[in-house]
C-alpha positions in Angstrom: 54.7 193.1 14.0 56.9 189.9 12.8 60.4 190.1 13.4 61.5 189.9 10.0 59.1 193.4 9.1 60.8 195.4 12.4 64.4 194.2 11.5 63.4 195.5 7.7 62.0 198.6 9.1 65.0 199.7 11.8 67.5 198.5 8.4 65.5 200.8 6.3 65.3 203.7 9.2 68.8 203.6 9.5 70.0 203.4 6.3 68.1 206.4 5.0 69.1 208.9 8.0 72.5 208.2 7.3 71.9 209.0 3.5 70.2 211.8 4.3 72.2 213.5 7.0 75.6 212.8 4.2 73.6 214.0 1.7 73.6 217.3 3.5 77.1 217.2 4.4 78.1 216.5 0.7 76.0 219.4 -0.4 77.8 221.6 2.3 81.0 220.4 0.7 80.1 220.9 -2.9 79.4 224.2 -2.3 81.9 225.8 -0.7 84.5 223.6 -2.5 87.5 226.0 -4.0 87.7 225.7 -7.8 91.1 226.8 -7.6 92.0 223.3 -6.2 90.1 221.5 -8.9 93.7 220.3 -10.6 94.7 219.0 -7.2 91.7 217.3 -6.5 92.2 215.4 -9.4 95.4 214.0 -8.4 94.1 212.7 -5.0 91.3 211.3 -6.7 93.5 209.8 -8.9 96.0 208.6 -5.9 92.4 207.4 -3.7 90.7 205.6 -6.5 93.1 202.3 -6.6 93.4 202.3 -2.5 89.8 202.0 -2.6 89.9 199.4 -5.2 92.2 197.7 -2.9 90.7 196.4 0.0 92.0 194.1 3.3 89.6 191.2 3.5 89.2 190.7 7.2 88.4 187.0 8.4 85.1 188.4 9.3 84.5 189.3 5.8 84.5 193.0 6.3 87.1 194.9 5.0 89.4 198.0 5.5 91.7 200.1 3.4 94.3 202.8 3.3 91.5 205.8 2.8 91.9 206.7 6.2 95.3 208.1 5.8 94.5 209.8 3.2 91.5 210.8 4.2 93.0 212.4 7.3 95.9 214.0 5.4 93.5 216.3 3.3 91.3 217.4 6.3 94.5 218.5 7.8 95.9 220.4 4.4 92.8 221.1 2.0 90.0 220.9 4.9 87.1 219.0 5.2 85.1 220.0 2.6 87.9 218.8 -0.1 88.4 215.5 1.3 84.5 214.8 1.2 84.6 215.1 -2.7 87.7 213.3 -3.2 86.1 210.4 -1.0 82.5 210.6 -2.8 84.7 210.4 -6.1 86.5 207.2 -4.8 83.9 205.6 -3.7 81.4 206.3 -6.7 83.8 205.2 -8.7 84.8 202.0 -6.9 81.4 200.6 -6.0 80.2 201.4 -9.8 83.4 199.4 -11.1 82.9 196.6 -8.3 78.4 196.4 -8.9 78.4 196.6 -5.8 74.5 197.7 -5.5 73.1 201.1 -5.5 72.6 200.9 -1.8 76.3 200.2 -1.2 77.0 202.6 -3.6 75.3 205.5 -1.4 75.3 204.3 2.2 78.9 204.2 1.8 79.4 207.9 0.3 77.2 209.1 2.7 78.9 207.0 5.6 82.2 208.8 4.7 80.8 212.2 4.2 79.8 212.1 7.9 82.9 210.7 9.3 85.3 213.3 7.2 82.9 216.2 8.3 82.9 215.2 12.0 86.9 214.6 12.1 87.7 217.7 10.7 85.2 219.7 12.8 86.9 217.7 15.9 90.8 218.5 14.3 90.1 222.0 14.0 87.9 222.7 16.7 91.5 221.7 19.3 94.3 222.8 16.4 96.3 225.3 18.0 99.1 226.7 15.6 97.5 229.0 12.5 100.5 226.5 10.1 99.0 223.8 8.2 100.7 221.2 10.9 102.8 222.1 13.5 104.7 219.6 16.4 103.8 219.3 18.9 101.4 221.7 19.3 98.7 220.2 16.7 99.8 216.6 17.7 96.8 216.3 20.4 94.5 217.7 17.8 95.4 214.7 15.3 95.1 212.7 18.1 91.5 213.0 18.7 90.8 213.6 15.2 92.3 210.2 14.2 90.2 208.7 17.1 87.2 210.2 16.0 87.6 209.1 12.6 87.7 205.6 13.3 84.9 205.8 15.7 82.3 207.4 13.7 83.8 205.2 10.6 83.4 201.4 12.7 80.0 202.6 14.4 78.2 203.6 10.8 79.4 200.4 9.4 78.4 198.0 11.8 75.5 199.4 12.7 74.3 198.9 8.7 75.6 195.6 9.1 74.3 194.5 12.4 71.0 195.2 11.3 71.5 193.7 8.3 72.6 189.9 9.2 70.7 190.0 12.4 73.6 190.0 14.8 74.1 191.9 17.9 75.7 195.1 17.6 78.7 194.6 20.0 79.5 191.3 17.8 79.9 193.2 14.5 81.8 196.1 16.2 84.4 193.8 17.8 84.9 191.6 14.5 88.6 192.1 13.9 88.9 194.6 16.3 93.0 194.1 17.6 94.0 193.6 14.1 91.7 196.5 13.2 93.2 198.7 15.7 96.7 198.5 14.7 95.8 198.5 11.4 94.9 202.5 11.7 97.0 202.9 14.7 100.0 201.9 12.0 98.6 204.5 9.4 97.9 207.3 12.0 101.6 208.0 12.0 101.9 208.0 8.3 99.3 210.6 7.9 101.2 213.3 10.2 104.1 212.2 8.1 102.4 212.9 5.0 101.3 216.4 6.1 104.6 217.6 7.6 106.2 216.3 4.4 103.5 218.3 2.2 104.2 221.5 4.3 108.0 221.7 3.3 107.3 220.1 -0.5 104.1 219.1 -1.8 105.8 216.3 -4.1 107.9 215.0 -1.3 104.4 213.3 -0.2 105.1 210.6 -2.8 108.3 208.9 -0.5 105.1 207.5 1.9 103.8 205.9 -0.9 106.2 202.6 -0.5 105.6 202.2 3.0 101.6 202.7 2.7 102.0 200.1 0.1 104.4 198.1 2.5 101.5 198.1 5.3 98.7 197.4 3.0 100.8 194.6 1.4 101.6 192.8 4.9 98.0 192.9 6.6 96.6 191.6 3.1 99.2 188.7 3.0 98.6 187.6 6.7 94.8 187.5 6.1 94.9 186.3 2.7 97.5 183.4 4.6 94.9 182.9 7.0 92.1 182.5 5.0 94.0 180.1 2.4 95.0 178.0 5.3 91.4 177.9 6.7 90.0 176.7 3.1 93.1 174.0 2.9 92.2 172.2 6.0 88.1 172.9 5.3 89.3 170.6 1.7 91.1 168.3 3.7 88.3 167.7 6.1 85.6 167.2 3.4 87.8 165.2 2.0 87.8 162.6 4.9 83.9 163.2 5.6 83.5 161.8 2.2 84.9 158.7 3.1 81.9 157.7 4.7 78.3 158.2 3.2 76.9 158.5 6.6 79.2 161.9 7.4 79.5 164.0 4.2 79.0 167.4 5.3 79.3 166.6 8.9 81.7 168.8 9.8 80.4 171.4 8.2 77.2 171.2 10.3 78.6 170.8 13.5 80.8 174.2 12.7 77.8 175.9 11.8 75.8 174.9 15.0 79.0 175.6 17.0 78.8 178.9 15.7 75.4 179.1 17.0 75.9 178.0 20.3 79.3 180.4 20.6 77.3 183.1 19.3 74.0 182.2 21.7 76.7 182.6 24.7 77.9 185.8 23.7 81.4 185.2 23.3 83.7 187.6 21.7 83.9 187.3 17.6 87.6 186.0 17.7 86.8 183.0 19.8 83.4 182.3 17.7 86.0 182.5 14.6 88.2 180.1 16.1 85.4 177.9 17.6 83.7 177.4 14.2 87.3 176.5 12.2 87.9 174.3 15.1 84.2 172.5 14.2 85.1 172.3 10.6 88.3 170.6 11.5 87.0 168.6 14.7 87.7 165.3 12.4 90.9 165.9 10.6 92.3 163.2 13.0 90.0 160.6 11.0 92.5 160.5 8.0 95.0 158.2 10.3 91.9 155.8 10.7 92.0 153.0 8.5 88.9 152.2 6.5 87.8 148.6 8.1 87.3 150.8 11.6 86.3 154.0 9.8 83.8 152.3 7.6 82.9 149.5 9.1 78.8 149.0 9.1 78.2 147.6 12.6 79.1 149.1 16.1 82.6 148.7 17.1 84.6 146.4 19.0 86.3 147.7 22.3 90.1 147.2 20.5 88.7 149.2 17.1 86.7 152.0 19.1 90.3 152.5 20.9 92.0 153.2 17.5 89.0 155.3 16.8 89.8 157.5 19.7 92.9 158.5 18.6 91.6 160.9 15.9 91.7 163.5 18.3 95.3 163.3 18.8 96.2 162.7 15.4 94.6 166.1 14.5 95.8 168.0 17.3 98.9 166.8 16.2 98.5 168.3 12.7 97.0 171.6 13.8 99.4 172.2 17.0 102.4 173.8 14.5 100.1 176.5 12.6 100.3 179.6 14.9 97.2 181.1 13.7 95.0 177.6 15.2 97.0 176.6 18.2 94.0 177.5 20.6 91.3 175.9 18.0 94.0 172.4 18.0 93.2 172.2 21.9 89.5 172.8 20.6 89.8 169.3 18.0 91.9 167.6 20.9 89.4 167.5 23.5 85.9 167.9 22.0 85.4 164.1 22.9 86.1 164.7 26.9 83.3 164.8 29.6 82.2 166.9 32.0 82.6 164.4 34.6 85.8 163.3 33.3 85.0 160.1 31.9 86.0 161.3 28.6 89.1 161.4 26.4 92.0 161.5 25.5 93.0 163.2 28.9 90.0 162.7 31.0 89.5 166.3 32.1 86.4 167.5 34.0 84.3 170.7 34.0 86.3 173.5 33.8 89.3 172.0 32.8 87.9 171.8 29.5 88.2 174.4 27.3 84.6 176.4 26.7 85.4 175.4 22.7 85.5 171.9 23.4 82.7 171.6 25.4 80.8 173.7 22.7 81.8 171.4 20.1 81.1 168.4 22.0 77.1 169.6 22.2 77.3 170.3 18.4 79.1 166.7 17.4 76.7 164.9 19.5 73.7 166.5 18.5 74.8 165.6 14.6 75.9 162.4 15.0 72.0 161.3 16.7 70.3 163.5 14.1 72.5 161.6 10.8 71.3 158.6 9.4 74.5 155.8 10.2 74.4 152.7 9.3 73.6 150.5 12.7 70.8 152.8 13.2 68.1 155.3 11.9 68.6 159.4 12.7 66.6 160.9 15.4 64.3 163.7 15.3 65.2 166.9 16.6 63.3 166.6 20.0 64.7 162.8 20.7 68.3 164.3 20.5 67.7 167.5 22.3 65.8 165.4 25.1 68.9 163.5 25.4 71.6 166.3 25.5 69.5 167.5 27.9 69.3 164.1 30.4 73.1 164.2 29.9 74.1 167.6 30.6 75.9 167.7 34.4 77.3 164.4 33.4 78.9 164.2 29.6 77.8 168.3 28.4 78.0 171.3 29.8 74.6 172.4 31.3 75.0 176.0 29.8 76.2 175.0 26.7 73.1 172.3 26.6 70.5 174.8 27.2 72.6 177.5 24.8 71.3 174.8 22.1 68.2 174.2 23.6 66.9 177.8 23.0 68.8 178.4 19.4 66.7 174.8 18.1 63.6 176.6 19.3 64.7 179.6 17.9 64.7 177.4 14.1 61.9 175.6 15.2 59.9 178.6 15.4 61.4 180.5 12.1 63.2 183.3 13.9 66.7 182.8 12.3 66.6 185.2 8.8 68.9 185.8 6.7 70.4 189.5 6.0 70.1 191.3 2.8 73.2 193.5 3.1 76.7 192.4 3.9 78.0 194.7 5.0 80.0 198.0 3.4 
């Protein structure tokens, strides 16, 4: 069976088992759903429905919101079965308003179903006090619940969306995953809170509401900062790719296949991130060359190739005061060093070069021989992949080399798809 068809079938598999088995649980929930607490269920709904409509955009493009405190709040007072239909509401409503797709729509009702029916059967099951909430006997039982929430919550999700793009399982699950962490190890607090305050007067729930909307506020802001940064230096280095014919979109590429490689070698999502906005910056440096070396249509001389190579310390320079790329500046620093420590600016060897750099030196290299300049025609695919190859030991990293070698067989041979979901 083609790969495309098996990846299309586990998607499909998947998706529908998790539709059905919340299907059932939403049944479960409808029916044995109180009447009496139809009034109140209207208020959380209407207290869920902008949280959901309010998303943190992770750098990883998934996202996260403040439904699990809430979430956890009404398994702990109304039970399980109340929370479910306040979720299905929220989310019904939200992915309708947002077109997100019928599939979003009910993978991601279904999704929640499960993991509110599962954290309440896990809160209950170790709850020890007959009060709604009581310290500190129930605190272990929150505990776990809270774990379990988040669990079942991050393994539905990236599941969906590991099948979905194609990409390994542990990769999608670790996206994000510090800033994910204390994201709901921030709201787990705030949940008991709201509980406890519930238990001595329902209405004194609504003094959480500024600092849920304090936490939500500050994550958003720090990703929305990063992300506008990012996209800032991304113009700026287009920008100076467009200077020259020869390079538009050059940085661009080399990111992408740096991606690739990073990916290819199994490193952890946060250093892909950084690896690939260190490619699409590699050149930023360029911007302090002037034109006549820059653009000059004939191979340099030794004095002009010298001024050349300081565009790796001019954009280190500009990248080394913005916290958030300090590791991806040492990245755009020495992407232009050697193995064997004939490169520069500092002539490190082997090891002494970061993993980044020597990833992006293997994804420069390979795009510079395959681009048309104009002292010379591109090579093919196979003449520059022979030659990264008779070089690696000496200017590349063997294992980054043969990292490449296997992904341009992997193109070659039409085994790269893209996904058809992205994710919930």
């Amino acid at each position: 069976m083609p790969h495309q068809a098996l990846a299309r079938r586990l998607f499909d598999f998947y998706f529908y088992l998790v539709v059905v088995a919340g299907s059932l649980v939403i049944y479960e929930a409808v029916t044995n759903f109180n009447l009496d607490h139809l009034a109140v269920l209207l208020l959380w709904v209407a207290f869920a429905i902008p949280i959901e409509m309010n998303p943190v955009l992770l750098n990883t493009k998934d996202q996260i919101t403040l439904s699990f405190s809430i979430n956890l709040a009404m398994v702990i007072i109304y039970g399980f079965e109340f929370a479910i239909i306040v979720s299905l509401i929220a989310n019904v409503v939200t992915d309708a308003w947002g077109r997100r797709g019928w599939q979003k729509l009910l993978f991601n009702a279904c999704q929640y179903a499960i993991t509110i029916f599962l954290t309440g059967e896990v809160f209950y099951y170790f709850k020890k006090s007959a009060e709604i909430f009581l310290l500190p006997d129930d605190l272990p039982a929150l505990i776990l619940a809270s774990f379990t929430y988040v669990t079942v919550n991050v393994s539905l999700v990236s599941v969906i969306v590991s099948l979905s793009l194609q990409k390994p399982l542990t990769y999608v699950i670790f996206c994000d995953i510090g800033m994910k962490v204390l994201y709901f190890t921030t709201l787990a607090p705030i949940s008991m809170l709201m509980v406890i305050l519930y238990s001595v007067q329902p209405w004194g729930m609504l003094l959480l509401i500024p600092p849920l909307a304090t936490a939500h506020l500050s994550y958003k802001s720090y990703f929305q900062l990063s992300r506008e940064t990012r996209q800032t230096l991304e113009v700026i280095s287009e920008i100076i790719d467009l200077r020259d014919v020869y390079t538009a979109q050059h940085s661009r590429r080399v990111a992408e296949y740096a991606r690739m490689i990073a990916e290819e070698m199994n490193l952890p999502p946060e250093e892909v991130e950084q690896i690939y906005t260190a490619g699409m910056v590699h050149d930023l440096g360029k911007i302090s060359v002037r034109d006549n070396v820059l653009l000059k249509p004939d191979v340099l001389t030794d004095e002009e190739y010298n001024v050349m190579k300081q565009h790796s310390k001019s954009g280190y320079e500009i990248l080394k005061n913005l916290d958030m790329y300090k590791k991806g500046a040492m990245f755009v620093l020495m992407h232009h060093e050697r193995v064997d420590g004939r490169g520069y600016p500092l002539g490190l060897r082997c090891s002494e070069i970061p993993l980044g750099a020597r990833i992006m030196a293997v994804a420069d290299s390979y795009d510079a021989m395959t681009t048309d300049r104009p002292y010379r025609k591109a090579m093919d695919s196979t003449k520059a992949m022979q030659i990264l190859r008779e070089n690696a030991g000496t200017q590349f990293d063997p294992s980054v080399v043969e990292a490449f070698y296997r992904i341009i067989n992997k193109i070659q041979n039409n085994e790269f798809m893209k996904g058809g979901y992205s994710g919930c």
